[in-house]
C-alpha positions as CSV (number, residue, x, y, z in Angstrom):
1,X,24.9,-10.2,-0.2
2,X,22.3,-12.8,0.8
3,X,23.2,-15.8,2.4
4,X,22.4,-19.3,1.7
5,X,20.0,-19.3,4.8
6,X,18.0,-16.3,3.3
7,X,18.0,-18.2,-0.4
8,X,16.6,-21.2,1.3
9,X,13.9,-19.5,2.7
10,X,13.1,-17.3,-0.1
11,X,13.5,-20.7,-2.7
12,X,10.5,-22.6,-0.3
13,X,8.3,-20.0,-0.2
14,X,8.1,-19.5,-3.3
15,X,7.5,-23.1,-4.2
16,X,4.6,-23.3,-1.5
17,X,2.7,-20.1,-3.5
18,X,-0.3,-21.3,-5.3
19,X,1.1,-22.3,-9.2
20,X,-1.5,-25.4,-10.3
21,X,1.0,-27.5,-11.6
22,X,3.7,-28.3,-8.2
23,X,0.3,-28.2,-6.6
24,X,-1.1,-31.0,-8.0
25,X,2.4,-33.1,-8.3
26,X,2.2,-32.3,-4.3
27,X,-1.1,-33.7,-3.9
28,X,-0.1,-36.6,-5.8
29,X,2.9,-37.2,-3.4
30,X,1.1,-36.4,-0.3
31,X,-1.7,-39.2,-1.2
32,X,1.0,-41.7,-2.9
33,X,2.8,-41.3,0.5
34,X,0.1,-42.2,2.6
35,X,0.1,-45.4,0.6
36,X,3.2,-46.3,0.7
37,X,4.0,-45.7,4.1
38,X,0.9,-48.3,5.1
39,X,2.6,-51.0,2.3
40,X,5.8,-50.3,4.3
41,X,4.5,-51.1,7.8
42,X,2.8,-54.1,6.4
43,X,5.6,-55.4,4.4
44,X,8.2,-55.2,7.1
45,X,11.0,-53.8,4.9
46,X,12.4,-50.4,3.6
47,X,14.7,-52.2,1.4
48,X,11.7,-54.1,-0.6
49,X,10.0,-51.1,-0.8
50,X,12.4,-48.8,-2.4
51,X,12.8,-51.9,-4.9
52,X,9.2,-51.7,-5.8
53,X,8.9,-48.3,-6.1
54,X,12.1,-47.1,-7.1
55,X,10.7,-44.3,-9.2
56,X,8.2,-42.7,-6.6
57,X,11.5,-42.3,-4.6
58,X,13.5,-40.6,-7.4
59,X,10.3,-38.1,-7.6
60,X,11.2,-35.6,-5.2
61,X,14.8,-35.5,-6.1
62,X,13.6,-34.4,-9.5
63,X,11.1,-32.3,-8.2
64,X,12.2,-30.2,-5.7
65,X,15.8,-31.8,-4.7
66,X,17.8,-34.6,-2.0
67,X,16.8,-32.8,1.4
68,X,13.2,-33.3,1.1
69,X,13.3,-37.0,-0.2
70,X,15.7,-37.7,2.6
71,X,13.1,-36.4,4.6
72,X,11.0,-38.8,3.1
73,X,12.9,-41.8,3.3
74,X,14.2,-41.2,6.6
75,X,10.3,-41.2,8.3
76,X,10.1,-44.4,6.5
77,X,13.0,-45.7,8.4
78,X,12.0,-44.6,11.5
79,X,8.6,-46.2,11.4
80,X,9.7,-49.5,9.9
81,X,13.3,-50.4,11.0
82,X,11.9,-52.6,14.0
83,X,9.9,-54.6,11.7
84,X,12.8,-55.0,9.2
85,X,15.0,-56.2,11.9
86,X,12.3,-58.9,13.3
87,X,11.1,-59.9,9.5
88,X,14.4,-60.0,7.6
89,X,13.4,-63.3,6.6
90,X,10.0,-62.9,5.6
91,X,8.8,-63.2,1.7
92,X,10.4,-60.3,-0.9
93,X,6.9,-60.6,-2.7
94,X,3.4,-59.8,-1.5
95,X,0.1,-59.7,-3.6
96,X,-1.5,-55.9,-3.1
97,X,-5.2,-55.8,-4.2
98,X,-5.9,-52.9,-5.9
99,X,-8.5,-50.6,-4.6
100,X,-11.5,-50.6,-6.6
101,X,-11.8,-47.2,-9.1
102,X,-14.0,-44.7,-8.3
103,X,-17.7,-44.3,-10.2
104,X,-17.5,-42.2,-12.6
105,X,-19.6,-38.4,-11.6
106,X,-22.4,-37.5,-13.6
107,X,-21.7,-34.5,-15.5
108,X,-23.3,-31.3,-15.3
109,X,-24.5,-28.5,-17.4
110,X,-22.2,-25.7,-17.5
111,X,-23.3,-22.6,-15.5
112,X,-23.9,-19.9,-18.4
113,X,-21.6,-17.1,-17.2
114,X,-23.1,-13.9,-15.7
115,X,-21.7,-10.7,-14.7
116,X,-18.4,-11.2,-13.4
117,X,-17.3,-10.8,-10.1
118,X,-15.5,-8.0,-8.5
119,X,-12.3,-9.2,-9.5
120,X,-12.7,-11.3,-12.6
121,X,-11.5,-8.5,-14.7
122,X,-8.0,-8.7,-13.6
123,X,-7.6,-12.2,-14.7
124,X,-8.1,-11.0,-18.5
125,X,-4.8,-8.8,-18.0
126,X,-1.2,-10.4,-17.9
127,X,0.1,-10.5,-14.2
128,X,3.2,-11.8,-12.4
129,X,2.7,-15.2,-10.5
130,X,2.2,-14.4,-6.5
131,X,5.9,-14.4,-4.9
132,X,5.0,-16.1,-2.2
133,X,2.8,-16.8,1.2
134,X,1.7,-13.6,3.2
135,X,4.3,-12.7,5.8
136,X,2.3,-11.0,8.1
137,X,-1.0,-9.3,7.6
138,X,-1.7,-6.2,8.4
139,X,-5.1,-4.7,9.2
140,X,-6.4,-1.4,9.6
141,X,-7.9,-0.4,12.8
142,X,-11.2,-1.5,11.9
143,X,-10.5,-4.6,11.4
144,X,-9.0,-7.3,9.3
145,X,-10.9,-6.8,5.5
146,X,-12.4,-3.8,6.4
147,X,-10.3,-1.1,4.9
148,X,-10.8,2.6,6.4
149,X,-11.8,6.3,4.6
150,X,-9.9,9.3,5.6
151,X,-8.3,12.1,4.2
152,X,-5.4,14.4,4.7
153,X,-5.1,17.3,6.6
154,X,-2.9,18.6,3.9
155,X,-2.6,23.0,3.9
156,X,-2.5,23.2,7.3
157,X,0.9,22.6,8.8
158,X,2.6,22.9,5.7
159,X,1.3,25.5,3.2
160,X,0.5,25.4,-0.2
161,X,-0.2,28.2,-2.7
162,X,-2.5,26.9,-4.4
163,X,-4.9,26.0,-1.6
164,X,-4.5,29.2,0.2
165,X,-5.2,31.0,-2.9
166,X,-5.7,34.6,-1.6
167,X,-3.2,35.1,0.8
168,X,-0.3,33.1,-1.9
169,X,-1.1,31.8,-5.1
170,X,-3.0,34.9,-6.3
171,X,-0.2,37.1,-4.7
172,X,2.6,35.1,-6.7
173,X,3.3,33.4,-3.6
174,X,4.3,29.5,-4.1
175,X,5.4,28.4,-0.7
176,X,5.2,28.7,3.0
177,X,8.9,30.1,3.1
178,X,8.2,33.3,0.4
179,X,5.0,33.8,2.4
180,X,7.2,34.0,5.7
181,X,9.9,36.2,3.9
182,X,7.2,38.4,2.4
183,X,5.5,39.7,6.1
184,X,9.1,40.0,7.2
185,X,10.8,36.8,7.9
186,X,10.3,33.8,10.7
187,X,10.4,36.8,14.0
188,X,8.2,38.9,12.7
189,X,5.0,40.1,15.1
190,X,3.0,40.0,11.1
191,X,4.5,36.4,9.9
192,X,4.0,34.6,13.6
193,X,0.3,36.4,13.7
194,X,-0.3,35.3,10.0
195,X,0.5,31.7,10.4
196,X,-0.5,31.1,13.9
197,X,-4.1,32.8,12.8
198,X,-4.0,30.2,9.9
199,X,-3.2,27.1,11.9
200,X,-6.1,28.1,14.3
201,X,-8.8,28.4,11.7
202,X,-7.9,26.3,9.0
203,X,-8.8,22.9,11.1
204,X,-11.2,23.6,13.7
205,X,-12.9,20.8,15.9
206,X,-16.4,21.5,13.9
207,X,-14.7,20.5,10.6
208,X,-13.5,17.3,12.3
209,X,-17.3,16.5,13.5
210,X,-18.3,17.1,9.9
211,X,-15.9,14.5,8.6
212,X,-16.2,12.3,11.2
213,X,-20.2,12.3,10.7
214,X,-19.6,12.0,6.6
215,X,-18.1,8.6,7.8
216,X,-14.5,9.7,7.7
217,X,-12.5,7.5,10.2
218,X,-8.5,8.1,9.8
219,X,-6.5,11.4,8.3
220,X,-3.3,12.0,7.7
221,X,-1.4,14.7,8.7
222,X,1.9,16.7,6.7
223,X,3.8,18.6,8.4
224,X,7.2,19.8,7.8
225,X,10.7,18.8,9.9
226,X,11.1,22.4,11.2
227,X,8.2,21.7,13.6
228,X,10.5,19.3,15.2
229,X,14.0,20.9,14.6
230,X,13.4,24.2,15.0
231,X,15.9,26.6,13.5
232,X,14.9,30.3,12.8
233,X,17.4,30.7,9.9
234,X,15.5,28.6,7.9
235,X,13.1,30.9,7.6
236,X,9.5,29.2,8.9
237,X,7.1,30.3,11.9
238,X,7.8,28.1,15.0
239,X,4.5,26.8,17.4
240,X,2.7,24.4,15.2
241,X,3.3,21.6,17.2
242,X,0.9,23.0,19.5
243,X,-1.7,22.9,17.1
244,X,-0.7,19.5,16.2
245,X,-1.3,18.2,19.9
246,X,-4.6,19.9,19.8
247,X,-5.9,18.3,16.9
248,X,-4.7,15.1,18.1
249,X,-7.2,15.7,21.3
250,X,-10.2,16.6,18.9
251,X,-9.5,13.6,17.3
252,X,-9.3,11.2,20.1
253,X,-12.6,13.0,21.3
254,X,-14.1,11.4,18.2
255,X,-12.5,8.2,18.1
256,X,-10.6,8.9,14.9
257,X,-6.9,7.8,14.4
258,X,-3.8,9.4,12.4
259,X,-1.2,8.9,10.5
260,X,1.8,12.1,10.6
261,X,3.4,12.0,7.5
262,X,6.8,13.7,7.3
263,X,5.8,15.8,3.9
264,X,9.2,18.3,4.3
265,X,12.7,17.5,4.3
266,X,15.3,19.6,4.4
267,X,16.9,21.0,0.8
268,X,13.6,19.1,-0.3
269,X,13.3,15.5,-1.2
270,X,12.0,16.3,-4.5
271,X,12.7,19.4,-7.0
272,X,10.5,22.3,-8.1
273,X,7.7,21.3,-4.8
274,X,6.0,23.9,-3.0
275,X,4.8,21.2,-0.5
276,X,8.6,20.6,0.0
277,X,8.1,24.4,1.9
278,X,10.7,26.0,0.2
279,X,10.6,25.3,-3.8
280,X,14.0,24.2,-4.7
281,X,15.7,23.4,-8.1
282,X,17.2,20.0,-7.2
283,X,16.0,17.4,-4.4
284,X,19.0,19.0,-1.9
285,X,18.2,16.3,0.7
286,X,19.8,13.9,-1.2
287,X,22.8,15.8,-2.8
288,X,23.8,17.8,0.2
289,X,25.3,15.7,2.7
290,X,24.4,18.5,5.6
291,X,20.8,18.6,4.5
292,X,20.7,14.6,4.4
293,X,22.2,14.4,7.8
294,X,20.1,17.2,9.6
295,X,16.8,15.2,7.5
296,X,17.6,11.7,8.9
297,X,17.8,13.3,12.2
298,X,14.2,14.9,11.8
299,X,12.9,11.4,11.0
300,X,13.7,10.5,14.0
301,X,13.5,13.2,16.2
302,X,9.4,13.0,14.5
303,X,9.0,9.4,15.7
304,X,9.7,10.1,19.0
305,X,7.3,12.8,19.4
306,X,5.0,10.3,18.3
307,X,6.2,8.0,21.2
308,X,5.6,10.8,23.2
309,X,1.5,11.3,22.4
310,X,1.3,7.7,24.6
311,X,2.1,8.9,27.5
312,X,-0.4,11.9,27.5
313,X,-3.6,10.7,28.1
314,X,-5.4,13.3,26.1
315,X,-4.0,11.7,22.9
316,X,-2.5,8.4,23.8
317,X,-3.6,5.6,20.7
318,X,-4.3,8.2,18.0
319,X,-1.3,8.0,16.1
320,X,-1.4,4.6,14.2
321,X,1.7,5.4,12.0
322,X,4.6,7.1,11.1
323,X,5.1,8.2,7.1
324,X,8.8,8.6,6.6
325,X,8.6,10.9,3.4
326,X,6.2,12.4,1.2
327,X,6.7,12.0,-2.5
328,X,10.6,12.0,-2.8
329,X,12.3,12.1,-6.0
330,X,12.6,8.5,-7.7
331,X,15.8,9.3,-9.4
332,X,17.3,9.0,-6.0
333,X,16.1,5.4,-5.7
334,X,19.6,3.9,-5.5
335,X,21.9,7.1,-5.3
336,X,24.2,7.1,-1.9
337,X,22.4,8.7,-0.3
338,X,19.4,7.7,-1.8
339,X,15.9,6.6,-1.1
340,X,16.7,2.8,-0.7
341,X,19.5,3.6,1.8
342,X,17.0,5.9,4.2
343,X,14.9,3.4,3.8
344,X,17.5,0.5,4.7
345,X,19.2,2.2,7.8
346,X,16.3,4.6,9.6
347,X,13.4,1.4,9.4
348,X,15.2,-0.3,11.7
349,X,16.5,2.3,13.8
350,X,12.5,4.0,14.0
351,X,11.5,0.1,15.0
352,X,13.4,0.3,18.0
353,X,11.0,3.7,19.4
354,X,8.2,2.7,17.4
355,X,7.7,-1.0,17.9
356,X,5.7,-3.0,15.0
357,X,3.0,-4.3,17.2
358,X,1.2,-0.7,17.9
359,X,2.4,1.3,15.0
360,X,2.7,1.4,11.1
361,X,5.1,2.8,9.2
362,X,3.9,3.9,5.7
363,X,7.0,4.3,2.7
364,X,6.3,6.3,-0.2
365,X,8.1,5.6,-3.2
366,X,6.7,7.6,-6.6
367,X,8.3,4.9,-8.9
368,X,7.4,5.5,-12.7
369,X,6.1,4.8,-15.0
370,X,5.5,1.2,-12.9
371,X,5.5,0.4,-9.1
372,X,7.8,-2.5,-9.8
373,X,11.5,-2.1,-8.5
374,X,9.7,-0.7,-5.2
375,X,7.8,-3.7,-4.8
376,X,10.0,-6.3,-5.1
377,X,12.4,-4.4,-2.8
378,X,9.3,-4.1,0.1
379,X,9.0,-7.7,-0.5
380,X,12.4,-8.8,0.1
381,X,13.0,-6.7,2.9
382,X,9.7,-8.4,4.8
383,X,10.7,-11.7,3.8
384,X,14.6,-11.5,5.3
385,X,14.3,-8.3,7.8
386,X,10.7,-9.8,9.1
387,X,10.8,-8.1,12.9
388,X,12.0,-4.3,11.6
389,X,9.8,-4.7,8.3
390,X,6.6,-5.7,9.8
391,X,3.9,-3.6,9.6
392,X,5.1,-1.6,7.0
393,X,2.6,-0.7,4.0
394,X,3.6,0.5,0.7
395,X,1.7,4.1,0.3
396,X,0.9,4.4,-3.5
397,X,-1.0,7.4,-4.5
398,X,-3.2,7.6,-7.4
399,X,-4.3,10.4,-9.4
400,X,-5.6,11.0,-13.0
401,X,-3.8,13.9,-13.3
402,X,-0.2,15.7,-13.2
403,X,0.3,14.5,-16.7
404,X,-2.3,11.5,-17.2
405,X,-5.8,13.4,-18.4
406,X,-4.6,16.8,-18.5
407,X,-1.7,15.6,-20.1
408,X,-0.7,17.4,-24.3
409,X,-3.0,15.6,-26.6
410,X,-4.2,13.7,-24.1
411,X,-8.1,12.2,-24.8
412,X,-11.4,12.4,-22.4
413,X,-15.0,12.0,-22.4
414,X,-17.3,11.3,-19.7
415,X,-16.0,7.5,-19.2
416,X,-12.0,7.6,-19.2
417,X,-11.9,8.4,-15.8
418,X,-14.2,5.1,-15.0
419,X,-12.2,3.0,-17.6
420,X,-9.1,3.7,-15.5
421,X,-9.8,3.1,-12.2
422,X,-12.0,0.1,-13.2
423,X,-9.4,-1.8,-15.9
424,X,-6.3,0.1,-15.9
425,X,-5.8,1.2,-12.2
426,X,-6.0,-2.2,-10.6
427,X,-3.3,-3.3,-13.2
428,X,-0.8,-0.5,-11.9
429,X,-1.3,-2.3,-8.9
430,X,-1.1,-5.9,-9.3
431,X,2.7,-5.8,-8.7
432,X,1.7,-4.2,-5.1
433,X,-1.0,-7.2,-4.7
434,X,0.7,-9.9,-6.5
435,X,3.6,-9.7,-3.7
436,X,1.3,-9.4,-1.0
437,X,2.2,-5.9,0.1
438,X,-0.2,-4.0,2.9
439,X,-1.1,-1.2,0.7
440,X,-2.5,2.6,1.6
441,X,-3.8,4.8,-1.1
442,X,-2.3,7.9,0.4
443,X,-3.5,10.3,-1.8
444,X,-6.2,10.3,-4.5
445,X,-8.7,13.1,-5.5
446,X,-11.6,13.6,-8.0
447,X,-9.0,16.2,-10.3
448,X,-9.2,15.2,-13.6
449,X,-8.3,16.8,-16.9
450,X,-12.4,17.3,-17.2
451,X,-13.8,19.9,-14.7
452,X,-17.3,17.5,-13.9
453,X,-20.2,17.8,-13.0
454,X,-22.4,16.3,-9.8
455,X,-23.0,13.1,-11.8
456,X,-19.7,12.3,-12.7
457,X,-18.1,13.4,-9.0
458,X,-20.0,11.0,-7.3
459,X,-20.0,8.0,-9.8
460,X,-15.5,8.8,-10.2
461,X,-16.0,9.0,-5.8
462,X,-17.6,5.6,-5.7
463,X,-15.9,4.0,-8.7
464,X,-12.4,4.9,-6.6
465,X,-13.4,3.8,-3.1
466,X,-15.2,0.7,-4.5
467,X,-11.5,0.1,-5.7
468,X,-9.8,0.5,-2.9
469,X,-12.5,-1.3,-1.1
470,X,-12.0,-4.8,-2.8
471,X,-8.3,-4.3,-3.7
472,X,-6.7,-7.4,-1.6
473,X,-4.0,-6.0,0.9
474,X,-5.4,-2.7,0.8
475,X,-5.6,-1.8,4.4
476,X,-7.5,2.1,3.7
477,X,-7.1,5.9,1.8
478,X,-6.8,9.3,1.9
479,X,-8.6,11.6,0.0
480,X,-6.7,14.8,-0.8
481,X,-7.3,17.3,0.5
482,X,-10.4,17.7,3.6
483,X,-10.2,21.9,2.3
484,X,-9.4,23.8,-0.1
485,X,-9.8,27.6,0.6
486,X,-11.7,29.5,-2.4
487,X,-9.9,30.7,-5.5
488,X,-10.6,31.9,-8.4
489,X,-13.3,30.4,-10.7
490,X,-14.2,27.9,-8.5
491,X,-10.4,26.4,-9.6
492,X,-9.4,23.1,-7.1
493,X,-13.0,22.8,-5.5
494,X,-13.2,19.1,-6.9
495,X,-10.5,18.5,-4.5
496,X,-12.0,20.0,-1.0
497,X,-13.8,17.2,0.9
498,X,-16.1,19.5,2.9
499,X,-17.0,21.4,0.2
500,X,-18.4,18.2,-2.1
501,X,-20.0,16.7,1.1
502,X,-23.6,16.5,0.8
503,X,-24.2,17.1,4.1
504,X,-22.7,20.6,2.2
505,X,-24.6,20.5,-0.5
506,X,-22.2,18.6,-2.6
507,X,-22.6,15.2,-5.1
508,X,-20.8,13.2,-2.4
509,X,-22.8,10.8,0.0
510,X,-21.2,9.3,2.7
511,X,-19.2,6.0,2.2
512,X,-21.7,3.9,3.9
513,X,-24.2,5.5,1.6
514,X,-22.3,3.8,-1.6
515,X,-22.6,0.3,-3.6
516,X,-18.6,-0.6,-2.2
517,X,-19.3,-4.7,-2.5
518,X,-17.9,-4.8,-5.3
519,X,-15.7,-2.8,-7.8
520,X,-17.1,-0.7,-9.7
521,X,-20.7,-1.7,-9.6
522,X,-22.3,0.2,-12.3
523,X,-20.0,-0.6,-15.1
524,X,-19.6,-3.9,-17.2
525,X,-15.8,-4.9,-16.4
526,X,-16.1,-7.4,-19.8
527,X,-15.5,-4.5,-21.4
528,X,-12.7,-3.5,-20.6
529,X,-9.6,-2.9,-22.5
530,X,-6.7,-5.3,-21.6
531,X,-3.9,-4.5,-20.1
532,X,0.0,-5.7,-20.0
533,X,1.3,-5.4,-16.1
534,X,4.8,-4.4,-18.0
535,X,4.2,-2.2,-20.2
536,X,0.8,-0.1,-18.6
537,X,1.7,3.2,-17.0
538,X,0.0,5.6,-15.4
539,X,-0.4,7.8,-18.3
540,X,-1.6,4.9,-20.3
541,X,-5.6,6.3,-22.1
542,X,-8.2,4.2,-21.5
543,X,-11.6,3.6,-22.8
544,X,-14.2,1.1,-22.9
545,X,-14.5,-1.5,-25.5
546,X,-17.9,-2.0,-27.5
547,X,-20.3,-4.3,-25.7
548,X,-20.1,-7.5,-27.4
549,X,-23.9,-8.4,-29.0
């Protein structure tokens, strides 16, 4: 339960956020003050004042209640009561010449309106009035404004089927744990070769000089809690976390940053995953109270190996931030134990090894079909737990897939993909920017119900990042995934980074090589289709209305 300290502050900030109306009774008081606080000095008396102006004093009662026109009235009193006490005497009336009125401006021709801005278009969609004042800002490592391009390391410290192909997904293998079990369990001399040939070659320090040339800056890195908690009965390959320190190194070589992102849980934070490790039926880290407990403990045994990377001087400020969890299961938002309660007890806790002045901790959420609930929680726990929830940034990710495009009966031509990320996307994320959240795009692709071709690849690349780009709060994203190993028919190659580079001989140039200034450039954002920030999902179609002759 709050208390009436917390309601206080929440009730003022919200009053000082930006609505028109209390802004310009405000400005009215401020300049009416002024005034009245001169007539005061020169009339010598509170008490004729107040009889004058008895309504101007009833004003902020009305408005916004007794403590703030006692704080009125008593700086009044404190600059007049000597006067009053020398001048009790003096005359109850005075003549006041009224200032002359100002000259009327001459008006002027109305601008005839050109292309909108970059962010015009979201004032044709309904959205919720700002909550309230920034808290804190938070900035990427380039700067305040300037948000940074990466990508995630994902495949390599966790496996996934479907980007090894030939070794899993083509073999009916799903997950790292049935690979494991199928060359003969976690001791095996063929598992431990397998995986530790795989971690060696899958992320080498030529594919980091690639990205990093490309203009890649920041990546993300999953990797699973057994590389921290090591238990052979669990059935995974122990040594990746010395692959993990020696990417770090290659990274710090470069000047490039990470963020280590805690994709698998134990018993799996979300059902039916093969990122989770081990595919499970149900999210077991929040219905087995063993699981849960051995988890929370990962968390934290995670952060301090992070802690640790400081004092090495090889990798000391790479790691920017901490991801708690990857994609767990909304239906165990509120459930004890839940989402909300990890949240609640391990933020603090993580605070007190990774303070909020050098590192960020990213929360992942995966609310649907609208990033609302999430938000407003984020917000309130900045606002009232300011020194443990500072520096935290809400990690959204965005795709137009897993049941949007390639969705049953779903529609798409050449523009949907633009019409979304242009008018629908920023939408989905004005309850994000409307609090004033520090947002991350932590995953986002090019994988779309439409295969594509080079043109449409590089306009939906520079359509997304021109997005992120000018999205306010938005402090950088990862693209998912920096390789995808080959499969069949060319399958999941719209979603491997080195592969689409043109450096490569992909469609993609390099960010700095791309019209970001504004979003979406090469499209006219009057037409698009409105929106309604409560009812929008993310499988909502899109397409672009008629140009208006």
């Amino acid at each position: 339960m709050r208390t009436r300290t917390e309601e206080r502050e929440e009730l003022m900030l919200v009053r000082s956020s930006s609505s028109p109306g209390r802004s310009s009774v405000r400005n009215l008081e401020d300049s009416r003050t002024g005034e009245l606080a001169a007539e005061a000095e020169e009339s010598g008396s509170l008490v004729t004042l107040c009889r004058r102006h008895a309504f101007f004093f009833a004003m902020p009662v009305l408005i916004v209640g007794v403590p703030w026109a006692l704080a009125i009235q008593n700086s009044f009193h404190s600059n007049s009561v000597h006067t009053v006490q020398q001048d009790h005497h003096a005359k109850r009336h005075q003549e006041h010449t009224k200032p002359p009125l100002p000259k009327p401006r001459p008006q002027q021709k109305p601008k005839p309106r050109t292309k909108p801005r970059p962010r015009d278009h979201a004032l044709r969609h309904k959205a919720i009035p700002t909550a309230a004042p920034p808290l804190d800002e938070v900035c990427s490592s380039l700067g305040c404004g300037k948000p940074f391009v990466g990508v995630n390391l994902g495949g390599w410290l966790v496996l996934e089927g479907w980007i090894w192909s030939e070794e899993m997904q083509s073999k009916g293998i799903q997950d790292e744990w049935s690979l494991v079990n199928q060359h003969g369990g976690p001791n095996s001399h063929e598992a431990i070769s397998l995986l530790r040939e795989h971690w060696d070659t899958f992320l080498t320090s030529d594919h980091l000089g690639l990205l990093h040339d490309f203009g890649i800056t920041h990546v993300r890195i999953p990797v699973g809690y057994w590389l921290v908690d090591y238990d052979s009965a669990d059935g995974y390959v122990d040594g990746g976390k010395y692959f993990l320190h020696r990417g770090l190194v290659w990274l710090k070589e470069r000047g490039m940053r990470a963020l280590i992102d805690l994709h698998s849980l134990p018993g799996a934070q979300a059902p039916a995953m093969d990122w989770s490790g081990k595919k499970e039926p149900q999210a077991g880290f929040f219905t087995d109270v063993g699981y849960y407990s051995r988890g929370r403990e990962a968390i934290l045994r995670l952060a301090r190996l992070i802690r640790s990377y400081e004092e090495d001087e090889r990798t000391s400020g790479v790691v920017f931030g901490m991801e708690l969890m990857n994609e767990p299961d909304w239906n165990f938002w509120s459930t004890s134990p839940g989402m909300r309660e990890t949240y609640e007890d391990l933020v603090p806790k993580i605070r007190r090894i990774l303070p909020a002045d050098r590192y960020a901790l990213f929360l992942n959420f995966q609310e649907f079909p609208r990033k609302v609930q999430s938000a407003e929680w984020l917000f309130r726990m900045r606002l009232h737990h300011r020194k443990d929830f500072s520096n935290v940034v809400y990690d959204a990710h965005v795709y137009h897939s897993y049941g949007d495009d390639d969705g049953q009966g779903s529609l798409w031509d050449g523009s949907v993909d633009s019409c979304k990320t242009c008018c629908r996307d920023p939408v989905l994320l004005s309850p994000l920017v409307n609090r004033q959240l520090p947002i991350a795009i932590g995953e986002y692709s090019l994988n779309t119900g439409y295969f594509g071709d080079a043109g449409f690849r590089k306009m939906f690349w520079q359509d997304q990042l021109s997005l992120w780009t000018n999205t306010p709060g938005l402090i950088g994203s990862f693209f998912w995934n920096f390789r995808i190993l080959p499969a069949p028919r060319n399958w999941y190659s719209e979603m491997s980074l080195l592969d689409l580079m043109a450096v490569n001989g992909g469609p993609l140039p390099g960010p700095k090589d791309l019209q970001l200034e504004e979003t979406c450039s090469e499209h006219d954002l009057m037409t698009c289709p409105q929106f309604d920030v409560d009812t929008v999902t993310a499988v909502t179609e899109c397409h672009w209305e008629p140009k208006k002759k």
